[in-house]
TORTORDO-114846 format. One record per residue (C-alpha): residue number from 1; residue in three letters; chain; x, y, z. Coordinates in pm, 1 decimal. Layout:
% TORTORDO-114846
[NUM 'Ala' 'A' [X Y Z]],
...
END
This chain:
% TORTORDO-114846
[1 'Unk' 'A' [0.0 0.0 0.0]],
[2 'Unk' 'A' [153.7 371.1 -91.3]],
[3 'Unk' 'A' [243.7 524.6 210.2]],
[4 'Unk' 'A' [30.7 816.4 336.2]],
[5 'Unk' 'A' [-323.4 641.9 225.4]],
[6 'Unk' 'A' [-375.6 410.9 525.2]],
[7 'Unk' 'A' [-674.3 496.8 722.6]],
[8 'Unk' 'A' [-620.1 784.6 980.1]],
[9 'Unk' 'A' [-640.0 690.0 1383.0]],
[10 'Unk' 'A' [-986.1 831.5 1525.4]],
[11 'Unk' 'A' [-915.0 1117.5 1764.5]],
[12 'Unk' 'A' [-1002.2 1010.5 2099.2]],
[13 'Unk' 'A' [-1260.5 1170.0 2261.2]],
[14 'Unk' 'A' [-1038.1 1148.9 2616.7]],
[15 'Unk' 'A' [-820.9 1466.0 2607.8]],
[16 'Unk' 'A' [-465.8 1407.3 2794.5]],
[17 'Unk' 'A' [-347.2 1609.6 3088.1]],
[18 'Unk' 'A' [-559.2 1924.9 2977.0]],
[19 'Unk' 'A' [-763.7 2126.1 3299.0]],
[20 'Unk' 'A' [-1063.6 2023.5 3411.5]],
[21 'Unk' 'A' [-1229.9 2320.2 3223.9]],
[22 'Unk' 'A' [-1433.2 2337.5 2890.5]],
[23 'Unk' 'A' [-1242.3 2470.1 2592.4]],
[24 'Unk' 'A' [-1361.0 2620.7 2263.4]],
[25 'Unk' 'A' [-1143.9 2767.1 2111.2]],
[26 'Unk' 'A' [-1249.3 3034.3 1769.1]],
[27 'Unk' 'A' [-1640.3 2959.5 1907.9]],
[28 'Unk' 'A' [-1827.1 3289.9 2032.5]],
[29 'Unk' 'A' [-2170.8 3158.0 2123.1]],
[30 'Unk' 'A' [-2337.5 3448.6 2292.2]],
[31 'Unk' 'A' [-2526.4 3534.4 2019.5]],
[32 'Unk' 'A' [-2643.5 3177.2 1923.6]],
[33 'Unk' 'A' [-3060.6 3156.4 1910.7]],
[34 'Unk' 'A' [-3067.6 2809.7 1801.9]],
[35 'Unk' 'A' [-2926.7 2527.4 1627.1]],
[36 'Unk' 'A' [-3082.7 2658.8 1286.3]],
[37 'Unk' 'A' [-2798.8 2865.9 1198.8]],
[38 'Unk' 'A' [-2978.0 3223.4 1267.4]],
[39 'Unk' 'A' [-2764.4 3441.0 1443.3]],
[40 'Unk' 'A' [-2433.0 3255.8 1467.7]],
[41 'Unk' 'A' [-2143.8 3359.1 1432.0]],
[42 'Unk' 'A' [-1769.8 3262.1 1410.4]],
[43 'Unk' 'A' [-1608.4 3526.7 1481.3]],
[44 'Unk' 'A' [-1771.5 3766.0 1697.2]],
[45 'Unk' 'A' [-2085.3 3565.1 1742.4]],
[46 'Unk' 'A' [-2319.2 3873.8 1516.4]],
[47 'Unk' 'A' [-2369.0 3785.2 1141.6]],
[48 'Unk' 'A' [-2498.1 4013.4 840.5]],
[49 'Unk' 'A' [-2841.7 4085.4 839.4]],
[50 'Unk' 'A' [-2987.6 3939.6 492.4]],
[51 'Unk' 'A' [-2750.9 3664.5 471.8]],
[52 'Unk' 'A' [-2870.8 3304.3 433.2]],
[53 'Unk' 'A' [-2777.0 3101.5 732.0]],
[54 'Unk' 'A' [-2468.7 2854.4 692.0]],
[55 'Unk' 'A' [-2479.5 2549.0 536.8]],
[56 'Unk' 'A' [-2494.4 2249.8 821.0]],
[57 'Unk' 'A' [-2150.1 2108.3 807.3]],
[58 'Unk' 'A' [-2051.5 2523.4 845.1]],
[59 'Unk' 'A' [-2192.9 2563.2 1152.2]],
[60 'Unk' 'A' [-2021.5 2571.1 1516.6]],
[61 'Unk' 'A' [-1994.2 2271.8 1703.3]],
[62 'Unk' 'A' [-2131.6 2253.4 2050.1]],
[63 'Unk' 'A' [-1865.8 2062.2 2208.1]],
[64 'Unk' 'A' [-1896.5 2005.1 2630.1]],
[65 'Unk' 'A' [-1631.4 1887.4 2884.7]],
[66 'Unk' 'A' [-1713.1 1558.9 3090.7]],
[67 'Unk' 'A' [-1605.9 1356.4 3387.6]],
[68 'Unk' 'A' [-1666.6 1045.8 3535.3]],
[69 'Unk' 'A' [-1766.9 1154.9 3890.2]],
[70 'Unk' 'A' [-1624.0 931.2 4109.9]],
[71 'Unk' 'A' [-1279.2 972.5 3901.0]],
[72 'Unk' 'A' [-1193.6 992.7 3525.3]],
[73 'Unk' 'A' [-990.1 1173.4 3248.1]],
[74 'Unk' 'A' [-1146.3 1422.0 3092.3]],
[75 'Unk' 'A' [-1378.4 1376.7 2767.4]],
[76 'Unk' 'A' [-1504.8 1541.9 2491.9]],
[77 'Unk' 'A' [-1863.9 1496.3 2359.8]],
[78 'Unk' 'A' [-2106.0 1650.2 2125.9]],
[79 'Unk' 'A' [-2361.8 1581.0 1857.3]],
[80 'Unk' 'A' [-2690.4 1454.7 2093.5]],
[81 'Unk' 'A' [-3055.8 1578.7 2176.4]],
[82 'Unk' 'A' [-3153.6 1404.4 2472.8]],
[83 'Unk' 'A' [-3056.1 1228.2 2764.2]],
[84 'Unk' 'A' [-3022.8 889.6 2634.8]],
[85 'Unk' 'A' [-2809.9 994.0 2343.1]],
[86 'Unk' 'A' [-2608.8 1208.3 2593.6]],
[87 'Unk' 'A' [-2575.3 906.1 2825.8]],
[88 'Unk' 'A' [-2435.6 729.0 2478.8]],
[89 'Unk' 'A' [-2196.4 978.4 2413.5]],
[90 'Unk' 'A' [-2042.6 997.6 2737.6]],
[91 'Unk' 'A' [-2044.1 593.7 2721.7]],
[92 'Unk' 'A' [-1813.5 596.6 2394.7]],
[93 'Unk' 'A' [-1589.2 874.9 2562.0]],
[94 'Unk' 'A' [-1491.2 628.8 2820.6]],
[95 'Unk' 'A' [-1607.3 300.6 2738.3]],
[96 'Unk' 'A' [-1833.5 152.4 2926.2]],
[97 'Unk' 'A' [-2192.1 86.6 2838.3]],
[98 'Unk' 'A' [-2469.4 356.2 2840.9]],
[99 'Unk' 'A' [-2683.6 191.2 3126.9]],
[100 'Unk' 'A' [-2451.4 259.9 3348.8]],
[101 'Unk' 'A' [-2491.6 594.8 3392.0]],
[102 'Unk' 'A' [-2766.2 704.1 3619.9]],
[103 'Unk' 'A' [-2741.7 1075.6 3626.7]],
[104 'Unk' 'A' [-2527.7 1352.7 3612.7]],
[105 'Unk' 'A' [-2443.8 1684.7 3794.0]],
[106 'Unk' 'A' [-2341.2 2029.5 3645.1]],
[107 'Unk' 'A' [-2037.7 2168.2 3743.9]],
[108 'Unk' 'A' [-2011.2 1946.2 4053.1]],
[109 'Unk' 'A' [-1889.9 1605.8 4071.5]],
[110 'Unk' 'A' [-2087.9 1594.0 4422.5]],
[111 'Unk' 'A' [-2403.4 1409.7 4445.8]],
[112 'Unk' 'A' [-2583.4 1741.7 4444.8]],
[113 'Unk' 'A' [-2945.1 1739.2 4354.6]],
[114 'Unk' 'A' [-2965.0 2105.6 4346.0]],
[115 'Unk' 'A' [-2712.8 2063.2 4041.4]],
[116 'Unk' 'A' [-2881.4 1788.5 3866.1]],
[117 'Unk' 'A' [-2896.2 1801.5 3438.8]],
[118 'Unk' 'A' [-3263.3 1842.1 3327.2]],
[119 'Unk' 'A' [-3381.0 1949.0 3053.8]],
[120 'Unk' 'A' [-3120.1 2258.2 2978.5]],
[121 'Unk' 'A' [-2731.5 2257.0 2951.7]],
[122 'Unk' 'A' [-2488.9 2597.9 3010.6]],
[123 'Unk' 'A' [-2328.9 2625.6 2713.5]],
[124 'Unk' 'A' [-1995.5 2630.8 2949.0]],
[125 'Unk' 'A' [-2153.1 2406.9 3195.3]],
[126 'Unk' 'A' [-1890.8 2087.5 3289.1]],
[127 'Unk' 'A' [-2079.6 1751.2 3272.1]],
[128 'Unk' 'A' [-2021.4 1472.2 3605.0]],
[129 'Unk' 'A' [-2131.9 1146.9 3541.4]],
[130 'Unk' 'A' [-2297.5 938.0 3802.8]],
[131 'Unk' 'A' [-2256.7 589.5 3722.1]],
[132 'Unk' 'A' [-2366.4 232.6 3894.8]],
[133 'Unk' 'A' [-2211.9 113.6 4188.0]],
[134 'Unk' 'A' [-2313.7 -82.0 4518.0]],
[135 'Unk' 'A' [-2664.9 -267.8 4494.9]],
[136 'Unk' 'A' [-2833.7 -291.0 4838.2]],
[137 'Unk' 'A' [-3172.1 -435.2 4959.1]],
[138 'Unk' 'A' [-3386.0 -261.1 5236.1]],
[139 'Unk' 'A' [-3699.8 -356.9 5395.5]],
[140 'Unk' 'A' [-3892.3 -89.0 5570.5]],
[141 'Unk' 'A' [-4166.9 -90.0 5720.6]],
[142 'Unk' 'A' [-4447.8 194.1 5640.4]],
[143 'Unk' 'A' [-4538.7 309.9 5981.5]],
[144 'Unk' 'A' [-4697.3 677.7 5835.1]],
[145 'Unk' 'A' [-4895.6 741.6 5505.9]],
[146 'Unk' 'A' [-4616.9 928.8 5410.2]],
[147 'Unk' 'A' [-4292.1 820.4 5342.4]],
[148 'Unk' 'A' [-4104.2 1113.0 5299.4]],
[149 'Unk' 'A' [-3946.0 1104.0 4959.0]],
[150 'Unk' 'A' [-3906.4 1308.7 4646.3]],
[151 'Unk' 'A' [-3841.2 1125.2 4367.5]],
[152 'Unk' 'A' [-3733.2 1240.8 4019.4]],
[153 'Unk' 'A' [-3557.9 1013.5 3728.8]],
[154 'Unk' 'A' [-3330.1 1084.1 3480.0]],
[155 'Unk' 'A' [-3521.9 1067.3 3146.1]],
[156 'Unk' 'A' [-3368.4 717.9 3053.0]],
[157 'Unk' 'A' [-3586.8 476.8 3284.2]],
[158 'Unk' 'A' [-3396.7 529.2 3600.6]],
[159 'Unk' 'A' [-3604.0 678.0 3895.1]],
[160 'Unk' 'A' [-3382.5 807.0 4200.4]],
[161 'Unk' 'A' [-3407.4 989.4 4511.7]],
[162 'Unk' 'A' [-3417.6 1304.6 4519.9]],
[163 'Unk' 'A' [-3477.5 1458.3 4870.1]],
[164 'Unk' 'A' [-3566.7 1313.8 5219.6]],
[165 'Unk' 'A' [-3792.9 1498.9 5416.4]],
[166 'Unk' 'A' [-3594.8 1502.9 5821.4]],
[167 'Unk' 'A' [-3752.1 1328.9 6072.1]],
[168 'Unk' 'A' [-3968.0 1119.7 5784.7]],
[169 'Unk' 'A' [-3990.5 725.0 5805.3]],
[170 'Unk' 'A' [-3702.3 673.2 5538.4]],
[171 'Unk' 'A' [-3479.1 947.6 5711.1]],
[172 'Unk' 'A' [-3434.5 716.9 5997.2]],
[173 'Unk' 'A' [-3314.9 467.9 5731.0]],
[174 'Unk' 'A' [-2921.0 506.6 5720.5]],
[175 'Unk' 'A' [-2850.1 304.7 5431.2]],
[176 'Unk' 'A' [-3058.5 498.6 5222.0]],
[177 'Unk' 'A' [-2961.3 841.1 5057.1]],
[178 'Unk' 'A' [-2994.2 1066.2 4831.3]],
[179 'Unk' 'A' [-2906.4 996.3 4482.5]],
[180 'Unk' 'A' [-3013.3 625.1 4477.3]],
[181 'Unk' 'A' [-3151.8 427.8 4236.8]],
[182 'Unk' 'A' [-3508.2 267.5 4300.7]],
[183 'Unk' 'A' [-3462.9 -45.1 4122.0]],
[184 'Unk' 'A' [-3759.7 -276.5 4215.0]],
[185 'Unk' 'A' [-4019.5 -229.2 4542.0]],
[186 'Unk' 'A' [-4129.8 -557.1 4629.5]],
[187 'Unk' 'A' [-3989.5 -750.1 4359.2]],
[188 'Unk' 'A' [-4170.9 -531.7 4075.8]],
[189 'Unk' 'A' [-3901.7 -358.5 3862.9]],
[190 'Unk' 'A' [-3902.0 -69.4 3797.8]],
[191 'Unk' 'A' [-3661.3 6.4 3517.3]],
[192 'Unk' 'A' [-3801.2 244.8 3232.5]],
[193 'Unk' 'A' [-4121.9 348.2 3513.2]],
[194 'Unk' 'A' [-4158.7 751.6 3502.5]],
[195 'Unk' 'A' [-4094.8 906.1 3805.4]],
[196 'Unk' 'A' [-4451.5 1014.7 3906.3]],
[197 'Unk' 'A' [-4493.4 645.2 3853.9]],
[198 'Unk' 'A' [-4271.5 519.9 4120.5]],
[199 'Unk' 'A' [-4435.9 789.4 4322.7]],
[200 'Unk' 'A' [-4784.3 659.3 4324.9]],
[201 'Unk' 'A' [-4626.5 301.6 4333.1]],
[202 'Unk' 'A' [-4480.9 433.8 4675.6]],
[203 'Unk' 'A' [-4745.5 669.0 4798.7]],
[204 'Unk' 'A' [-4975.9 356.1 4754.1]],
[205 'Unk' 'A' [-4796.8 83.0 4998.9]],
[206 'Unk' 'A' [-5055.1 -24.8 5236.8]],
[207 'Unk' 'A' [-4942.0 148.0 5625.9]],
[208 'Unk' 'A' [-4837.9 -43.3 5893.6]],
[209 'Unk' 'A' [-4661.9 -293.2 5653.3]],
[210 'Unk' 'A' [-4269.3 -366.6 5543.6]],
[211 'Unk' 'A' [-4198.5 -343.2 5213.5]],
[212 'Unk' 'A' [-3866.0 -438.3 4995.2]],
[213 'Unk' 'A' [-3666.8 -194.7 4783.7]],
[214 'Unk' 'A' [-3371.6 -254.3 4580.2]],
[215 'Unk' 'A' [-3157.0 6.7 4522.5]],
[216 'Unk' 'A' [-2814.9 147.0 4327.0]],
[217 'Unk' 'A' [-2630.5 413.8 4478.3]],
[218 'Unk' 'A' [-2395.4 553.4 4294.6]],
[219 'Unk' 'A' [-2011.0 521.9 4250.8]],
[220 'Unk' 'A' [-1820.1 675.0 4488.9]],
[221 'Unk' 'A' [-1453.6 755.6 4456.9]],
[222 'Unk' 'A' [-1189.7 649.7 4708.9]],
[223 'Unk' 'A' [-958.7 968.6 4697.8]],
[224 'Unk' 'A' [-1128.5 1225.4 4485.1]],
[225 'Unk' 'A' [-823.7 1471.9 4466.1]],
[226 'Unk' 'A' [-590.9 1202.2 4390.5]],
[227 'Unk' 'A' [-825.1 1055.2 4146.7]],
[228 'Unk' 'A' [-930.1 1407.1 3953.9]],
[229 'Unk' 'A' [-583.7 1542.5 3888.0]],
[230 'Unk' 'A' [-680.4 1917.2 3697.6]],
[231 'Unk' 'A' [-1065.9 1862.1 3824.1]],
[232 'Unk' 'A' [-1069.0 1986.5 4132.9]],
[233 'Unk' 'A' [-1181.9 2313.8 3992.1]],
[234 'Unk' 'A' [-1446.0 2218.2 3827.9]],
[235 'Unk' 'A' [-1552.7 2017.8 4082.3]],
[236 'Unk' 'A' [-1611.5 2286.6 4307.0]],
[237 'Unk' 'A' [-1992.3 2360.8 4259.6]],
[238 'Unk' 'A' [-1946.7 2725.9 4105.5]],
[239 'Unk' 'A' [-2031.7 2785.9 3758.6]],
[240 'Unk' 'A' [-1789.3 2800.8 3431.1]],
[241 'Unk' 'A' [-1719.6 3031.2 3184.3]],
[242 'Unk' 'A' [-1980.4 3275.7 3129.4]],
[243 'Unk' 'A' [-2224.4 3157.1 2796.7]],
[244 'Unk' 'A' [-2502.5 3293.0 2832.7]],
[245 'Unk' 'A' [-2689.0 3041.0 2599.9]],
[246 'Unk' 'A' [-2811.9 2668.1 2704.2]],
[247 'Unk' 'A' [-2868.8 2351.5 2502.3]],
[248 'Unk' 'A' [-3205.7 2288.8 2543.6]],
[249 'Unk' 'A' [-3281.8 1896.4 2511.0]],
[250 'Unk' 'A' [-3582.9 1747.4 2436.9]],
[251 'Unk' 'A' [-3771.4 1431.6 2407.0]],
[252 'Unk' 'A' [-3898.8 1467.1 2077.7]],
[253 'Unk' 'A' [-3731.1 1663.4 1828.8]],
[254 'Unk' 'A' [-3350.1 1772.0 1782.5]],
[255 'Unk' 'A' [-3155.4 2034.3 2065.8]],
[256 'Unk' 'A' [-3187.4 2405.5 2019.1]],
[257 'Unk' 'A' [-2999.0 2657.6 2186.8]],
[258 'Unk' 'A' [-3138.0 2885.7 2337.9]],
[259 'Unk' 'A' [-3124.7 3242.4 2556.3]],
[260 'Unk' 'A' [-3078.2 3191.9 2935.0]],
[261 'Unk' 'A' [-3464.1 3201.9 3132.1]],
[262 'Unk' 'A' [-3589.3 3524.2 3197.4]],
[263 'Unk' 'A' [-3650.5 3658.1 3543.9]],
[264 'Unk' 'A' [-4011.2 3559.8 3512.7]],
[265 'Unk' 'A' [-3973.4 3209.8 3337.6]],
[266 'Unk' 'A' [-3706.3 3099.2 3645.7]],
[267 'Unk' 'A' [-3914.9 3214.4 3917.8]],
[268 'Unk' 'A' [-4236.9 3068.2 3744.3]],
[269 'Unk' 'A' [-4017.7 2689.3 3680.6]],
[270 'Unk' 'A' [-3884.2 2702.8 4027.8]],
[271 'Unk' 'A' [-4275.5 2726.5 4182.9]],
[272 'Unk' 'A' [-4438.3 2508.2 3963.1]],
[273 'Unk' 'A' [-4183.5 2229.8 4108.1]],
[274 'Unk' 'A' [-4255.7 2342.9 4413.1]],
[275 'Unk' 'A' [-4642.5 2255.5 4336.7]],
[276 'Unk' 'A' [-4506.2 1902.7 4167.4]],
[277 'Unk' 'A' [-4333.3 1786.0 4496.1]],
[278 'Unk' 'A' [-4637.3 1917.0 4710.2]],
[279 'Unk' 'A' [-4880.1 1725.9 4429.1]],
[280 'Unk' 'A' [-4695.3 1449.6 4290.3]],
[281 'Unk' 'A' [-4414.8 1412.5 4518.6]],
[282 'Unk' 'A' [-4186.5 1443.5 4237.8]],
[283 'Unk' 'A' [-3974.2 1681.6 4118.5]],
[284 'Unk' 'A' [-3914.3 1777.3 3750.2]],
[285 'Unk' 'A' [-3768.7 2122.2 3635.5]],
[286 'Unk' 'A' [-3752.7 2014.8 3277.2]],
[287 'Unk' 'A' [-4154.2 1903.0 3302.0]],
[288 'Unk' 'A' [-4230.5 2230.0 3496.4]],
[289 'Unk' 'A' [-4058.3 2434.0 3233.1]],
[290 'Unk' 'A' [-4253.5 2285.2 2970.6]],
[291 'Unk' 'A' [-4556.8 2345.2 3178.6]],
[292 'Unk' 'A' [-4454.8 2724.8 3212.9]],
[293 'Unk' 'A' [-4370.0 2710.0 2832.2]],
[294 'Unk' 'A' [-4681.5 2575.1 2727.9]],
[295 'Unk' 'A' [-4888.8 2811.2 2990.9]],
[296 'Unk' 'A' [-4699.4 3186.7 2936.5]],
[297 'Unk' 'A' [-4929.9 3278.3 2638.5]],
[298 'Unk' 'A' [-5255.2 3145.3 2736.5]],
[299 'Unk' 'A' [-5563.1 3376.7 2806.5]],
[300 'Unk' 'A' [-5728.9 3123.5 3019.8]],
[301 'Unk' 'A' [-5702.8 2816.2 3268.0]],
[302 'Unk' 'A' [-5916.5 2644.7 3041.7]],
[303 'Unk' 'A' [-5658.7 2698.2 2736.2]],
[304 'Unk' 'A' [-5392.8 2619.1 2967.3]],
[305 'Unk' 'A' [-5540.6 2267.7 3094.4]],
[306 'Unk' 'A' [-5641.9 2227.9 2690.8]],
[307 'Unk' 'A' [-5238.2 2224.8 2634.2]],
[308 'Unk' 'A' [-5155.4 2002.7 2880.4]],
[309 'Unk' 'A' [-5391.9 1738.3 2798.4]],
[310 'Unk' 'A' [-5249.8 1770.0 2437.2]],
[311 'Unk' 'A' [-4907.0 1766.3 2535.3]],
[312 'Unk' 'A' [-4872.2 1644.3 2858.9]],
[313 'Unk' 'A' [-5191.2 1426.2 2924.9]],
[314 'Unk' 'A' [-5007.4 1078.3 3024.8]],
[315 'Unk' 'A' [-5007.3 1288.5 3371.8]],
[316 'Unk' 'A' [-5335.6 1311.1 3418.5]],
[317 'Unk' 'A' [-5276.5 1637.5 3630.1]],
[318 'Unk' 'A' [-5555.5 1660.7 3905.9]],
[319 'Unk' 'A' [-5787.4 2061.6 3815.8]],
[320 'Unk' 'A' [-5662.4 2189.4 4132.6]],
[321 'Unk' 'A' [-5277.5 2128.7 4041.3]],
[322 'Unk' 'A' [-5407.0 2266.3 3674.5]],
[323 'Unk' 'A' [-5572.3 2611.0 3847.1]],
[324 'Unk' 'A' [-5285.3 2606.8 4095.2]],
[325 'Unk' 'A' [-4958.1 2582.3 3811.1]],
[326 'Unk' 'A' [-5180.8 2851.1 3623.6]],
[327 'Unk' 'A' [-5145.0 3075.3 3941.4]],
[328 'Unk' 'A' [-4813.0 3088.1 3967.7]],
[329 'Unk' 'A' [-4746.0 3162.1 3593.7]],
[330 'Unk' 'A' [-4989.0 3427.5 3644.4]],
[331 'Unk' 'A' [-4811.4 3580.7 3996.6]],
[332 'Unk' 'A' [-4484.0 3496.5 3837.2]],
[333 'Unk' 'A' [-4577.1 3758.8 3504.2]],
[334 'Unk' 'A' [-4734.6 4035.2 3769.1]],
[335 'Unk' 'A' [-4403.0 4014.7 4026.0]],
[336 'Unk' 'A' [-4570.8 3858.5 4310.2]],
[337 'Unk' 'A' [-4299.1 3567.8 4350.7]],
END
């Protein structure tokens, strides 16, 4: 074979002995407004008014900075539109299979539920990976109707703990914490259940009986300074960079970037989870952003509860959540949050 025509080595997506801190280099995306090319720029992020918008392979490449959290090199991914093909891409960065990976935290490799990835990405936000480790098997018995858990999920069949209320009948369970994996109550799986599913799954345990869960918690590192040579910046819970875009991902359809929330939008999101956990006991910033999305234009309750059935009716909201979640919007537009 003539030299210089074998095939070339793919680049690996690892990057070697670089900081802990997301690089793109020649990419101003400040004045990105979405994946289809309208005002992007190269240079200084503005483009000419009147001019057609760049052909696809043209057009900047959203490229984020991951971890492993309980220890890794750091990887390079891009190219995906949801959580499962994020959990992929962060699978082929460091080999192991997508499964694995139960959830992952923004700028923190902590198990910090205030910094868990929904539905939105910083453009210059760092990405931790949560993956499997110890399985465990608890029986507890229900001695209160409630049991004291928020629960949320990850958007790829995993459902998790979110919060434990103190003093609540799993709080004075030690072995179980924040972060873990519900795998099966009483024997039933429940890998690829919703999280309002597990919810009502729990909510409806008969009182004054034990009950089995089996859980994953995930992988914790031994040293994690010795373990995240160059990360221990970005580990430290405070944001980086300063985009002021995020990669919005969604179920159906591809990603679009997008301008940061709005004063009212981020005070509207944060109450209608509020009403979710008081509701549902779940919590779900990407499904109460959508609900403040799909409410912010509406005259009406009635046309808001009319979009929610179409969009969001495997729910089944209750009309007092419904009347409540158009409330806030409504106090959240006026100030009154």
């Amino acid at each position: 074979m003539p030299l210089g025509l074998g095939r070339r080595k793919k680049a690996s997506p690892l990057v070697e002995n670089e900081e802990a801190e997301p690089i793109r280099a020649g990419l101003n995306i400040q004045g990105m407004d979405g994946l289809d090319g309208g005002g992007v720029g190269l240079r200084d992020g503005t483009t000419q008014e009147g001019l057609p918008p760049p052909p696809t392979n043209l057009r900047p490449r959203l490229i984020f900075h991951t971890q492993l959290a309980h220890g890794s090199p750091t990887g390079r991914i891009e190219g995906f539109s949801n959580v499962r093909e994020l959990y992929g891409k962060i699978g082929e960065a460091f080999g192991i299979p997508p499964p694995e990976v139960m959830f992952c935290t923004l700028n923190t490799h902590k198990v910090d539920m205030d910094k868990l990835l929904g539905g939105q990405i910083g453009l210059e936000d760092f990405i931790f990976a949560h993956i499997k480790g110890q399985r465990k098997e608890v029986e507890v018995f229900k001695g209160e109707d409630a049991l004291g858990l928020t629960i949320t999920d990850n958007g790829a069949g995993y459902a998790f703990i979110k919060r434990i209320r103190e003093g609540s009948v799993v709080h004075q369970v030690q072995v179980i914490n924040v972060g873990d994996m519900i795998e099966s109550i009483n024997g039933h799986s429940l890998i690829g259940c919703r999280h309002y599913e597990v919810a009502k799954m729990l909510k409806e345990l008969p009182k004054g009986k034990n009950f089995v869960l089996k859980m994953v918690e995930p992988l914790k590192a031994f040293d994690m300074i010795s373990q995240r040579s160059g990360g221990a910046r970005a580990g430290s819970g405070t944001q980086l960079g300063t985009g002021r875009g995020t990669l919005r991902l969604r179920s159906k359809g591809p990603a679009t970037v997008e301008e940061l929330p709005s004063a009212f939008e981020e005070k509207a999101v944060e109450k209608v989870d509020d009403l979710l956990e008081s509701y549902m006991g779940i919590r779900d910033s990407e499904l109460a952003a959508t609900m403040v999305e799909l409410g912010k234009d509406k005259k009406n309750p009635d046309e808001f509860a009319e979009a929610l059935d179409e969009t969001l009716g495997d729910f089944a909201f209750p009309d007092e959540f419904v009347f409540d979640v158009w409330g806030a919007i409504g106090d959240a537009k006026v100030g009154r949050l």
